[in-house]
C-alpha positions in Angstrom: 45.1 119.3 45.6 47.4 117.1 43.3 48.1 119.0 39.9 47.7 117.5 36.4 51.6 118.2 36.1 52.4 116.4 39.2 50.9 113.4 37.6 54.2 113.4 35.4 56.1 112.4 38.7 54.1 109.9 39.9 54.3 107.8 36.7 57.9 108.4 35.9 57.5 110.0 32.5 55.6 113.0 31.2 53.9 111.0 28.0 52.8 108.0 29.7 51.5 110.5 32.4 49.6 113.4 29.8 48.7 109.6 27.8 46.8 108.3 30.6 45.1 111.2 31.7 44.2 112.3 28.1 42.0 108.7 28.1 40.6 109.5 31.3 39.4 112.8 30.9 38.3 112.8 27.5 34.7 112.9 28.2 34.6 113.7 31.9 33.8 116.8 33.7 36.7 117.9 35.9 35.3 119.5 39.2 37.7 121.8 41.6 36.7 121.1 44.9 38.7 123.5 47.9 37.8 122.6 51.4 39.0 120.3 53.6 38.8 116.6 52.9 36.1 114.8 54.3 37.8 111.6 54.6 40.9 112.8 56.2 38.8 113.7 59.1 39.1 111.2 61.3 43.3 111.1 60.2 43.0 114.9 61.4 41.1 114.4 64.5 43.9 111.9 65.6 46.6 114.2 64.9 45.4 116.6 66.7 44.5 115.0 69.7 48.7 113.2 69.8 49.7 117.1 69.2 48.0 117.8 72.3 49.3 115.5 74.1 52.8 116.1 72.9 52.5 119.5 74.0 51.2 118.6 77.9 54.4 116.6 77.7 52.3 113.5 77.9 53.8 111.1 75.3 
């Protein structure tokens, strides 16, 4: 789950970062969601199946 404060990273500067998300989340609700990400499924499902093979020395 990406962190507000990681935002300041990604943009390069901690005031164009707490600028931006100060416009976006000035009237929204902010929901925490912890699970597993339903569309990294199918990127899972793949890694796991090359793991497996990696391990039965296949690759």
């Amino acid at each position: 789950m990406t962190k507000y404060r990681d935002w300041a990273g990604a943009f390069g500067d901690a005031t164009v970062a707490a600028t931006m998300l100060d416009r976006l989340l000035h009237r929204a609700a902010v929901v925490g969601i912890d699970g597993p990400s339903y569309r990294l499924r199918s990127h899972q499902t793949q890694a796991d199946t090359i793991r497996k093979g990696a391990k039965a020395g296949v690759c």
